[in-house]
C-alpha positions as CSV (number, residue, x, y, z in Angstrom):
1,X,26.0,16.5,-18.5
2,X,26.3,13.7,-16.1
3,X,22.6,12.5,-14.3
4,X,22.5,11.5,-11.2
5,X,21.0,8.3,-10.2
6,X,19.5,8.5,-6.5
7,X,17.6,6.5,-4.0
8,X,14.1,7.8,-4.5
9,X,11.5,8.2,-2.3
10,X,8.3,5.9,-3.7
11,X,6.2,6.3,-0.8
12,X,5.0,8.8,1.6
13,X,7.2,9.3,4.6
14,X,9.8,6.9,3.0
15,X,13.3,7.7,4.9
16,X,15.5,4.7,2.9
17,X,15.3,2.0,0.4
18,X,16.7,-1.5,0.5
19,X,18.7,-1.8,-3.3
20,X,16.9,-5.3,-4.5
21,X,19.2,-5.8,-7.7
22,X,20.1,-3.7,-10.6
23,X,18.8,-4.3,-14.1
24,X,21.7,-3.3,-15.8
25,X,25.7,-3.4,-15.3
26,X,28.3,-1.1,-14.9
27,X,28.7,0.3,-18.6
28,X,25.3,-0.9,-19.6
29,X,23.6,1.7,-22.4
30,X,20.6,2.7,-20.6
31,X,17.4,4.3,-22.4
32,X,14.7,7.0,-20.8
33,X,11.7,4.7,-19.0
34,X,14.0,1.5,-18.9
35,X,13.7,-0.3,-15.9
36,X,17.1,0.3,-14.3
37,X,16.9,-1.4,-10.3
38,X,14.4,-2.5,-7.9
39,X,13.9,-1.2,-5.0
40,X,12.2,-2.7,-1.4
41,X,10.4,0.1,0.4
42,X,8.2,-0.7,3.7
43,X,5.5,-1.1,1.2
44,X,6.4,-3.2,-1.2
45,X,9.2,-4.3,-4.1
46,X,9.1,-1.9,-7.2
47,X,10.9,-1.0,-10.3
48,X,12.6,2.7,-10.9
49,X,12.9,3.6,-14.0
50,X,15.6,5.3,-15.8
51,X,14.7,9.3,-15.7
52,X,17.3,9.7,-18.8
53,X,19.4,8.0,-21.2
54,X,23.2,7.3,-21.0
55,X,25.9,4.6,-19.7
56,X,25.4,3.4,-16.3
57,X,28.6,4.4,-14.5
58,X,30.0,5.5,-10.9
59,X,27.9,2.9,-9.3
60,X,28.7,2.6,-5.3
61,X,25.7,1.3,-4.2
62,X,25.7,-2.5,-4.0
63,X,22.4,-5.4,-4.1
64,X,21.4,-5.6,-0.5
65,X,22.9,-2.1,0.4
66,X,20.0,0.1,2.3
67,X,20.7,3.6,1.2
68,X,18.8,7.4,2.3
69,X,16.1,8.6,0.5
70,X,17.7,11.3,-2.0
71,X,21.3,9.7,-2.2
72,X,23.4,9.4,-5.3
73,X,24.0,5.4,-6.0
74,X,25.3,5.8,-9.6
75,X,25.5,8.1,-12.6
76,X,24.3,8.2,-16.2
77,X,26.9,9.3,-18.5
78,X,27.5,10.4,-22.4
79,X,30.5,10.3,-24.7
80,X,33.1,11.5,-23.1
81,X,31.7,12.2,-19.7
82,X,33.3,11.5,-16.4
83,X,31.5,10.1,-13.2
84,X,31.9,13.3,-10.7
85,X,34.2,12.6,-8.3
86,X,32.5,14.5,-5.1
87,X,29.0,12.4,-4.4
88,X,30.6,9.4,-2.5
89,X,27.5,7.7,-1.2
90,X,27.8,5.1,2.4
91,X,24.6,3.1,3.0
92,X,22.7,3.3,5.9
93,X,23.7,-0.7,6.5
94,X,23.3,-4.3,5.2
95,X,20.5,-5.8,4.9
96,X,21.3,-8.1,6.9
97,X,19.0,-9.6,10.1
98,X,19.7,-7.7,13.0
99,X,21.4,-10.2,15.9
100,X,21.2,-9.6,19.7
101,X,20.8,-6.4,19.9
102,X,20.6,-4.3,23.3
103,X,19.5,-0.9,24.6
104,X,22.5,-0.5,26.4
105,X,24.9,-1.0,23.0
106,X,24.3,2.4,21.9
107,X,26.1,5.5,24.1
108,X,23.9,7.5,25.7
109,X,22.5,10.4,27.4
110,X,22.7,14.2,25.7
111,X,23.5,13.3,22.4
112,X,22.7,15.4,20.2
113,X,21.2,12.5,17.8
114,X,18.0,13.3,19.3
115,X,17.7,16.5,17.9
116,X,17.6,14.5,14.4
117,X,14.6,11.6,14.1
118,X,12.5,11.4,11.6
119,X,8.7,11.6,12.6
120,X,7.9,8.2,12.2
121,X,11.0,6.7,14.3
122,X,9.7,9.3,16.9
123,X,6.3,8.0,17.2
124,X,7.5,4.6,17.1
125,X,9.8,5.2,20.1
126,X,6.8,7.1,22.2
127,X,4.8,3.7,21.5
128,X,7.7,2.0,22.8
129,X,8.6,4.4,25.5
130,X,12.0,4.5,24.2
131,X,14.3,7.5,25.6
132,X,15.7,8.8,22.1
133,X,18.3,10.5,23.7
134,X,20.0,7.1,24.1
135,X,20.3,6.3,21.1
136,X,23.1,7.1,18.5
137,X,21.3,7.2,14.5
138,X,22.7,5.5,11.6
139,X,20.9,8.1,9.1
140,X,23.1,11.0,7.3
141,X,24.5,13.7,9.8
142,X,23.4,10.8,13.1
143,X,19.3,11.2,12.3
144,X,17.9,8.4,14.3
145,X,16.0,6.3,11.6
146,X,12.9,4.2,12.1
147,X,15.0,1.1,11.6
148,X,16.8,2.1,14.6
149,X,14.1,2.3,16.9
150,X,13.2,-1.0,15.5
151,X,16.4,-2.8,16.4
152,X,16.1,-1.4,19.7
153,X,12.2,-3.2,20.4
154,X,13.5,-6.5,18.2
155,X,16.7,-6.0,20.7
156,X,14.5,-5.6,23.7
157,X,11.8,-8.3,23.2
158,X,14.3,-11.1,22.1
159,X,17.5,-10.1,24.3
160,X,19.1,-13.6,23.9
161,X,18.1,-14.2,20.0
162,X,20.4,-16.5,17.9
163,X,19.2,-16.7,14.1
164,X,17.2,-19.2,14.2
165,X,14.4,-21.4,11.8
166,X,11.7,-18.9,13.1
167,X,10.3,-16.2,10.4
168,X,11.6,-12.3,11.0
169,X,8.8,-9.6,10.3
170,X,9.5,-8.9,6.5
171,X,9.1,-4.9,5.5
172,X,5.4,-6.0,4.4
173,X,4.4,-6.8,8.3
174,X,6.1,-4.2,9.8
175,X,4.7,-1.4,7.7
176,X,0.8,-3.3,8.4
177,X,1.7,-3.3,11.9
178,X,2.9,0.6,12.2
179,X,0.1,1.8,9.9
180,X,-2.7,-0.4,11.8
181,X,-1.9,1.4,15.1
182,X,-1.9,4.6,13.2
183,X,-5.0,4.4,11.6
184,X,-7.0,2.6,15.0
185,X,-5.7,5.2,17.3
186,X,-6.0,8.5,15.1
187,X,-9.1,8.3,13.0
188,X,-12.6,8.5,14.1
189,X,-13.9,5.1,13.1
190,X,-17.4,4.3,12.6
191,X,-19.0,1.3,10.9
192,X,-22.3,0.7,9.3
193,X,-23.5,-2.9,8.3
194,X,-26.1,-3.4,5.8
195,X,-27.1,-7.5,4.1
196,X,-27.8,-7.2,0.5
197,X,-29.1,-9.7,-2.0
198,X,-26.6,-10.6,-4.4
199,X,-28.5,-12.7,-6.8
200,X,-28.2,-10.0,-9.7
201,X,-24.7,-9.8,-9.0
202,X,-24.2,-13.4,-9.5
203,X,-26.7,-12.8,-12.4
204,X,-24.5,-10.0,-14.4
205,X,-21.4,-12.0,-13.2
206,X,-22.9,-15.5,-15.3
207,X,-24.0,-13.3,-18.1
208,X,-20.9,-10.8,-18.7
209,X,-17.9,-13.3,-17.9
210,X,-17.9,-15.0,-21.7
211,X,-17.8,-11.0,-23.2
212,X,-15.0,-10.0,-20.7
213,X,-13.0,-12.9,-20.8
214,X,-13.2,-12.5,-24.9
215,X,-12.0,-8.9,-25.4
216,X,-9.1,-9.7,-22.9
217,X,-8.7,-13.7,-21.7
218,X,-9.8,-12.4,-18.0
219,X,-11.7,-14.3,-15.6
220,X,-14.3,-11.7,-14.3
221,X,-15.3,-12.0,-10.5
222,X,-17.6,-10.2,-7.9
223,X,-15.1,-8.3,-7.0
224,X,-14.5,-6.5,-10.5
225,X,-18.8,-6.0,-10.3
226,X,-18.2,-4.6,-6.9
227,X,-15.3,-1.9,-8.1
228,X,-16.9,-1.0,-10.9
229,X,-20.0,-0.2,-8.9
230,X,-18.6,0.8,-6.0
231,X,-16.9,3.6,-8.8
232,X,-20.0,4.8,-10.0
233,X,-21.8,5.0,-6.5
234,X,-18.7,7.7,-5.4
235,X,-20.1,10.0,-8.2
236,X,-23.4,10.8,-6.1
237,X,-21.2,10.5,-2.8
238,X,-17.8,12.8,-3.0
239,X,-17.4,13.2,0.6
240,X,-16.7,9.2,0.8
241,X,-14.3,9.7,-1.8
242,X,-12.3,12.6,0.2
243,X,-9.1,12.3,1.7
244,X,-8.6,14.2,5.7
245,X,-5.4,16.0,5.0
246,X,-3.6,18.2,7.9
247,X,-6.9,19.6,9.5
248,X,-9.2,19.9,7.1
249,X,-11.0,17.8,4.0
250,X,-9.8,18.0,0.6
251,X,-12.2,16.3,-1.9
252,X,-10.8,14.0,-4.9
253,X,-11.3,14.8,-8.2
254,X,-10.2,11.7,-9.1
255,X,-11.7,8.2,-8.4
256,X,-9.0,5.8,-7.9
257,X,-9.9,2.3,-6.1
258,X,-7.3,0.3,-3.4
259,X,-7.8,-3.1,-3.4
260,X,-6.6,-4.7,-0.1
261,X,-4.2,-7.8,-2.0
262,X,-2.9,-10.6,0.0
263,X,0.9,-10.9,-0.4
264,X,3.4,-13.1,1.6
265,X,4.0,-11.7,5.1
266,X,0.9,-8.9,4.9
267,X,-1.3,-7.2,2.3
268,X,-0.6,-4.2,-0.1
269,X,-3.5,-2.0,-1.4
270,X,-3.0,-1.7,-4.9
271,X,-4.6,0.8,-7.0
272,X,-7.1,1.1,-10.1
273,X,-7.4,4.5,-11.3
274,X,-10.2,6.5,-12.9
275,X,-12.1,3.2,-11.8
276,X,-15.6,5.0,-12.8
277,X,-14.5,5.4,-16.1
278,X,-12.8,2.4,-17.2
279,X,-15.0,-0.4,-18.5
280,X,-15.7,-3.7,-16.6
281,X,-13.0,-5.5,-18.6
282,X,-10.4,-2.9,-18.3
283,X,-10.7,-3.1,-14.4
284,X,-11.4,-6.9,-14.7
285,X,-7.7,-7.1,-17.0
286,X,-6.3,-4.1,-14.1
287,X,-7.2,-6.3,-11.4
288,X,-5.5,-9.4,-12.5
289,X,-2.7,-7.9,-13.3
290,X,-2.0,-5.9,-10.5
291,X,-2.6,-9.5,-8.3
292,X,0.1,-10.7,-10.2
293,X,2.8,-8.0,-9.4
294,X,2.0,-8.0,-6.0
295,X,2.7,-11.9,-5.7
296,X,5.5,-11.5,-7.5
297,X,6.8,-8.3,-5.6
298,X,6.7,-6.3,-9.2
299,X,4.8,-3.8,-7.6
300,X,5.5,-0.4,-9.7
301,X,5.3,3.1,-7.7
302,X,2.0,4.0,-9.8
303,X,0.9,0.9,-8.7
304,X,0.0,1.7,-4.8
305,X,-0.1,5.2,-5.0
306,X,-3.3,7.7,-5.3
307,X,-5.7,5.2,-4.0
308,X,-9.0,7.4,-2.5
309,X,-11.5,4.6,-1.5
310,X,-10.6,0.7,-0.3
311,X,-12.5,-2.2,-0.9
312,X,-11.1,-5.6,1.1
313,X,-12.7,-8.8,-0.4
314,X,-12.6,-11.6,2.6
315,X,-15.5,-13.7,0.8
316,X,-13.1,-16.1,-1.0
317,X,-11.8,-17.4,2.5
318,X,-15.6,-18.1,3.4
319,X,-15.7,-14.9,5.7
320,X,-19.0,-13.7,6.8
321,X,-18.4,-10.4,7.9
322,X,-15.4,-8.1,9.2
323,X,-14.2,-4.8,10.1
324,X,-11.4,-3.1,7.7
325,X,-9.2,-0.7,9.4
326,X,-9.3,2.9,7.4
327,X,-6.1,3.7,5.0
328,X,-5.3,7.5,6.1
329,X,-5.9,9.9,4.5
330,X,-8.9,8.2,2.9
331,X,-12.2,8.5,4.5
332,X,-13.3,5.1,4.1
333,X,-13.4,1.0,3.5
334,X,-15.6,-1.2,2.4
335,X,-15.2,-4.9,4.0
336,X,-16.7,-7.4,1.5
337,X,-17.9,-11.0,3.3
338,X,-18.8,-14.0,1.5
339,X,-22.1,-14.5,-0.8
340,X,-24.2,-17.5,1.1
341,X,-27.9,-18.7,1.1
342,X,-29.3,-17.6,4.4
343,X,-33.3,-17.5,4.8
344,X,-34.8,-14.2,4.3
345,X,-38.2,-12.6,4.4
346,X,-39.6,-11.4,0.8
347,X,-42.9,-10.1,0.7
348,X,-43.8,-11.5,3.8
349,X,-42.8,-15.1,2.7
350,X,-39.1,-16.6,3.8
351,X,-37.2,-17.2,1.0
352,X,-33.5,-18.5,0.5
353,X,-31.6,-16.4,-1.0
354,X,-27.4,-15.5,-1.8
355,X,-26.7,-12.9,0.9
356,X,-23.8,-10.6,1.3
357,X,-22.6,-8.7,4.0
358,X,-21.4,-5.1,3.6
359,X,-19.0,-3.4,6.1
360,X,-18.2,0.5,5.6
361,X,-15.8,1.9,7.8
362,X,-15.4,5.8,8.0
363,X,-13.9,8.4,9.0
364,X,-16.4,10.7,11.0
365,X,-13.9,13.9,10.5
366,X,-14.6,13.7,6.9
367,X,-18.5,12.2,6.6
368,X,-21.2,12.0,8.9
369,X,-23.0,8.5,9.6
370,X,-26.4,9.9,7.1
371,X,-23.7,10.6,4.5
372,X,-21.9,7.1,5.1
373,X,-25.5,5.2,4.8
374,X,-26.6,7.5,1.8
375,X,-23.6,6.0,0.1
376,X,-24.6,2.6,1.6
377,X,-27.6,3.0,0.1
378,X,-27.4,4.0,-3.2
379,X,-24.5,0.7,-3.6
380,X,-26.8,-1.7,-2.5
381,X,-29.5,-0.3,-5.0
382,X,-26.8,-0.3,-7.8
383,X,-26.0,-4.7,-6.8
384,X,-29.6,-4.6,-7.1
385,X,-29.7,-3.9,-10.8
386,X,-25.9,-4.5,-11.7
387,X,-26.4,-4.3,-16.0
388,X,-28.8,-1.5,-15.2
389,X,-26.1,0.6,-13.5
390,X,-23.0,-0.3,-15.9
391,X,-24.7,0.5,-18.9
């Protein structure tokens, strides 16, 4: 029997994909788990694999095409098979960069296109105080689509535009820009700031970099200490590892770290999973090689999905301190700042020592401010005694 090869959704509240390039050819054999095309979301670039084995056949969706979630875009056929005849898929439109584009070239008033929006183009046009019922959507049966809305606000800020030298907003910067208001206008933030001395972390760091870089060639740094204790600190602390979901808090059973990644145009959180259990090399090896797909936009589905905590590491660019903005539904971030000498009173004597600024972020739906500094607490004992707590 025939299988059906669709757009799929990769991402919560994914409406279409962009079709990056197919791995194989019309009449390519194709095995189960092969990579078969790539895919651009609003999150990232990732590879689909093949769901079952056959010859790739019936395909009518083209590199560039952007296609709706859910729609047939080729088939996988066996001896003797025919591609069904009755799936004809249109994309949604070219990826191409949207030109001058005006309110007023869409019809208007009391179409019934309004009745069809996805949520997210909704609440983008409310930010934008866009009247929906103006404009005519390009998704299956006229839903209005976020990138509708969108052409509508590029429309309406550059009225005049030409293609020009300047850069557009890749699907990287949109999606940070969208989820930043989200996040800063429906969660609860609170933050809570604590110094700690990271001597023993640069300490552990000196004396388990030769062991980790033998058992797998990886260069350890701070920031595979920092998960790994950050990990074992969410044991005591459940609540911080929670998630808010509709109206109420559903706690993890799983402890899976974001890392907040710098990537052309924006940043993707990219995930380690089971961080508590894995060993400081296997996160150390996870780490590095999850920084690699994300420059190279090889970012797999598993890759960014599942995340319950996120840690952002500014210390590299010579950052002191900063505020992270929370990644719904998780109930918190932790903003890393850079290690420096600063003077310090020990034992009533001022000392200089390698200080580090800590920055959680929380949500106060899901943990209260003792819970959040509990936490705080018991991380700063843990860089504190780094070996201790990794044994």
């Amino acid at each position: 029997m025939p299988i059906s090869v669709v757009m799929p959704a990769l991402e919560m509240g994914q409406e279409t994909g962009k079709l990056i390039s197919w791995r194989k050819k019309e009449g390519d054999k194709v095995a189960k788990s092969e990579i078969l095309f790539e895919v651009e979301t609003d999150k990232a670039v990732l590879e689909v694999e093949s769901l079952g084995e056959g010859t790739l056949a019936g395909i009518n969706a083209q590199e560039g095409d952007v296609v709706n979630v859910g729609k047939t875009i080729a088939w996988l056929v066996g001896p003797g098979e025919a591609v069904p005849k009755d799936t004809p898929v249109i994309p949604t439109s070219k990826a191409e960069p949207v030109a001058s584009v005006q309110p007023t070239a869409f019809p208007t008033a009391g179409s019934r296109d309004a009745d069809r929006i996805s949520p997210k183009a909704r609440r983008l046009a409310k930010e934008h105080g866009i009247d929906v019922t103006n404009v005519r959507g390009t998704g299956a049966e006229g839903e209005i689509l976020t990138s509708d809305i969108q052409a509508l606000i590029d429309g309406a800020t550059h009225p005049a535009r030409t293609p020009s030298p300047s850069t557009p907003r890749n699907a990287v910067s949109r999606l940070m820009a969208e989820r930043a208001v989200q996040a800063w206008t429906t969660v609860p933030h609170f933050f809570l700031v604590r110094e700690v001395d990271a001597s023993a972390l640069i300490k552990a760091r000196e004396h388990l970099r030769a062991d980790v870089e033998k058992k797998n060639g990886t260069k350890l740094t701070h920031t595979d200490l920092l998960v790994a204790l950050i990990s074992r600190s969410l044991r005591k602390h459940p609540r911080m590892n929670a998630s808010w979901i509709g109206d109420g808090v559903r706690e993890n059973a799983d402890i899976n770290v974001s890392l907040a990644i710098a990537v052309e145009g924006g940043v993707v959180a990219a995930v380690i999973p089971n961080s508590d259990k894995k060993e400081l090399a296997a996160i150390a090896s996870h780490r590095a090689e999850l920084a690699d797909r994300a420059r190279a936009s090889k970012l797999r589905p598993v890759d960014i999905s599942g995340g319950t905590f996120t840690v952002s590491n500014l210390g590299m660019y010579q950052v002191d301190a900063f505020i992270a903005i929370i990644t719904p539904p998780q109930a918190a971030i932790l903003a890393v700042g850079a290690i420096a000498e600063r003077v310090i009173a020990v034992g009533g004597n001022a000392q200089v020592r390698p200080m580090m600024t800590l920055t959680l972020s929380s949500d106060h739906r899901v943990v209260d401010g003792a819970q959040a500094a509990l936490f705080l607490q018991d991380l700063a004992a843990a860089i504190a005694r780094p070996e201790e707590c990794l044994r």
